[in-house]
N, C-alpha and C positions, 0 to 999 in steps of 0.2 A: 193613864193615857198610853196606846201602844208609841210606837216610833213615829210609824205612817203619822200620828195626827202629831208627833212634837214637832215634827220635822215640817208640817204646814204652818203651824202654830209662830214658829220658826219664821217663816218668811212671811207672814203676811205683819210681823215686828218688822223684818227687813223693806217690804215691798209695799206694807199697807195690808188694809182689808180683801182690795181688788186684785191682787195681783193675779196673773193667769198663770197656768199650766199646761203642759203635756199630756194629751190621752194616752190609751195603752197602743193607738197607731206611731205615735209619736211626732202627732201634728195638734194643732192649734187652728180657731177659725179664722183664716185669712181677716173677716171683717176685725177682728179685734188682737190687733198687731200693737197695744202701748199700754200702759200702767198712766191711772189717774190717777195715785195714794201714794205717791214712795215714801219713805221714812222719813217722820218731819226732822228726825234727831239729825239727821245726815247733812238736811239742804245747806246752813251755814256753816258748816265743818270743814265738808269732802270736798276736796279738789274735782272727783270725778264722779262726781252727784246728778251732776245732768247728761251724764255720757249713757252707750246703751248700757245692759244689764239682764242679767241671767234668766233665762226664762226654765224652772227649775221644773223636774222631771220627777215624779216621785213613785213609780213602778216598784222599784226595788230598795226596801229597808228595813224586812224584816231581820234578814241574816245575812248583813252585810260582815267580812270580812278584809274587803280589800277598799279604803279609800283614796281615790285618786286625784290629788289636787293642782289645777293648771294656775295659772295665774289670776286672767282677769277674762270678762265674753270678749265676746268680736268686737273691734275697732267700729267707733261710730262718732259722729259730733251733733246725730241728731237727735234730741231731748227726749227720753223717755224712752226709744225706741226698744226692741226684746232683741239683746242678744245670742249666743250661743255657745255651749263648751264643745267646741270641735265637731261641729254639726249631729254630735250624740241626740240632738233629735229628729234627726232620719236616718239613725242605724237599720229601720224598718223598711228602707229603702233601698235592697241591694242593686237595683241598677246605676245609683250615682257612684262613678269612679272612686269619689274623695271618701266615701263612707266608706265601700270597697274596702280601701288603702288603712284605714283607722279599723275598720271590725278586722284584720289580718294583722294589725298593730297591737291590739289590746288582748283580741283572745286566740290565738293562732302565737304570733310573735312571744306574748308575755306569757301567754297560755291563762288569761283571767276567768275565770267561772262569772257569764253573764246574772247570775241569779245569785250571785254574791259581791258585784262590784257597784261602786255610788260614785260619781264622779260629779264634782264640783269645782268653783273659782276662789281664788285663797279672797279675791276683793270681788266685790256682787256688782260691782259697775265697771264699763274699761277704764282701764286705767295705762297710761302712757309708760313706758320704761322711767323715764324724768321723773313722773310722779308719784310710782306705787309704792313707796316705801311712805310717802306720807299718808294716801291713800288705806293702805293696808294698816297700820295705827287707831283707824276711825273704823274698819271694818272687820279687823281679826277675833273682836268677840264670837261674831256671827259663826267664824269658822269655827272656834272653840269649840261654840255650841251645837255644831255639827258633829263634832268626833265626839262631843260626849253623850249625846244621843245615840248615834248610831253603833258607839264600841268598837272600831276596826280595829283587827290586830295589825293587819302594815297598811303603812301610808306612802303611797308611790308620788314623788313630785316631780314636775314636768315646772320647772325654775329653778334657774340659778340666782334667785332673789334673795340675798338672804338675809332680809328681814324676814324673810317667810322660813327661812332655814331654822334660823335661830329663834324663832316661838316655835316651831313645834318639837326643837331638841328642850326646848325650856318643858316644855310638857309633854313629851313622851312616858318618863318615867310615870307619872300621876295617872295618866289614860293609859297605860300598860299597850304600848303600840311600837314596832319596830318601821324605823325611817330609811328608804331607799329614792335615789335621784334617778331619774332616767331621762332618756332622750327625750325630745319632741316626736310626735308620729309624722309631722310632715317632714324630719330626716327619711328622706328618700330610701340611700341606701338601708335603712334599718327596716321603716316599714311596707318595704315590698319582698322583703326576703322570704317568706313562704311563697308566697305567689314566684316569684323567680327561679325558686328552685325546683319546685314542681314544675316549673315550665322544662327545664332541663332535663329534668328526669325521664320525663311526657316525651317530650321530641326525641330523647337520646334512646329512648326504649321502642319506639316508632322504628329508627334507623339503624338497628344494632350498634351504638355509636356508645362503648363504653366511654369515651373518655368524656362525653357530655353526662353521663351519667353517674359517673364520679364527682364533675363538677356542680352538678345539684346533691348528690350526699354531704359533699365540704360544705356546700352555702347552710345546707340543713345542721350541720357538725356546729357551726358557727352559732345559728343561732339558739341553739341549744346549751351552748356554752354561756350565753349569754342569759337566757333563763335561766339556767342550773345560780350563776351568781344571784341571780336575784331572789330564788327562794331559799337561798343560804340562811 
């Protein structure tokens, strides 16, 4: 089996037979917005078993290199419902602000190659701060089984969870992967910083106004500094 099908094979153990997905638009049919099948392994276990849950994207896994793991989907208390890793399914949407903000965060900011990054939840349902470490216990196989599928060589995490910390330094060495922590993209100041600086440059070049255009080369100088650490 290639990736593409472990990696469905994957979650329909997690989601059921039914679970839905993302087209190559990166939308879904409004009429069929819930999961009738979730993991029966899960219902008596998981604290956050009826909360939403990932609606998984699977475009990109052939040659994956970079996996990027957030916590849990979007906050919800309604059962079943399909949640979402950072609205990563309308990156195909550049008119909405917030996607915006996140593709200038992930491949501008980090400088990520979209044709090489997979981005997932360390727990496939939300899960509360209070709860995730119990949470993530009942559902860390899942992610296992993720990086061992997919082989990334680094793993960017966006939590300071760390029971999520400390499983994947537990298994780094075995999945031969280098682990780096980073911001959240809705830190403002981090993920507007291309967008901000080009705006300076823009207007400061407009006005002959070196000293604004010095100040978009700094913001630029910054976040380059900031990459460079990260592909150390």
């Amino acid at each position: 089996m290639n990736k593409d099908i472990k990696i469905k094979e994957l979650f329909k153990d997690i989601y059921g037979v039914y679970f839905q997905e993302l087209n190559q638009e990166y939308l879904i049919d409004n009429s069929e917005k819930s999961h009738s099948n979730k993991c029966a392994s899960c219902g008596d276990k998981c604290i956050s078993y009826s909360k939403r849950q990932d609606l998984p994207y699977f475009k990109l896994t052939d040659n994956i290199k970079t996996l990027v793991i957030a916590e849990s989907p979007a906050s919800g208390e309604d059962i079943n419902k399909l949640g979402y890793v950072f609205g990563w399914e309308q990156f195909g949407k550049p008119s909405k602000a917030i996607i915006k903000h996140y593709e200038n965060y992930f491949f501008k900011l980090l400088n990520l190659n979209r044709e090489e990054t997979y981005i997932t939840d360390a727990v496939k349902c939300y899960s509360h701060k209070s709860n995730f470490s119990k949470a993530f216990k009942n559902c860390n196989q899942y992610l296992l089984k993720e990086i061992e599928i997919l082989e990334p060589k680094k793993i960017l995490v966006i939590s300071k969870q760390s029971s999520v910390i400390k499983f994947l330094n537990e298994n780094k060495e075995k999945y031969n992967y280098e682990i780096t922590i980073i911001p959240h993209p809705s830190n403002q100041n981090i993920g507007k910083i291309p967008t901000v600086s080009e705006l300076f440059i823009k207007i400061g070049e407009l006005n002959h106004n070196e000293k604004w255009i010095r100040i978009g080369n700094e913001i630029n100088e910054e976040y380059k500094k900031f990459r460079n650490k990260l592909n150390q």
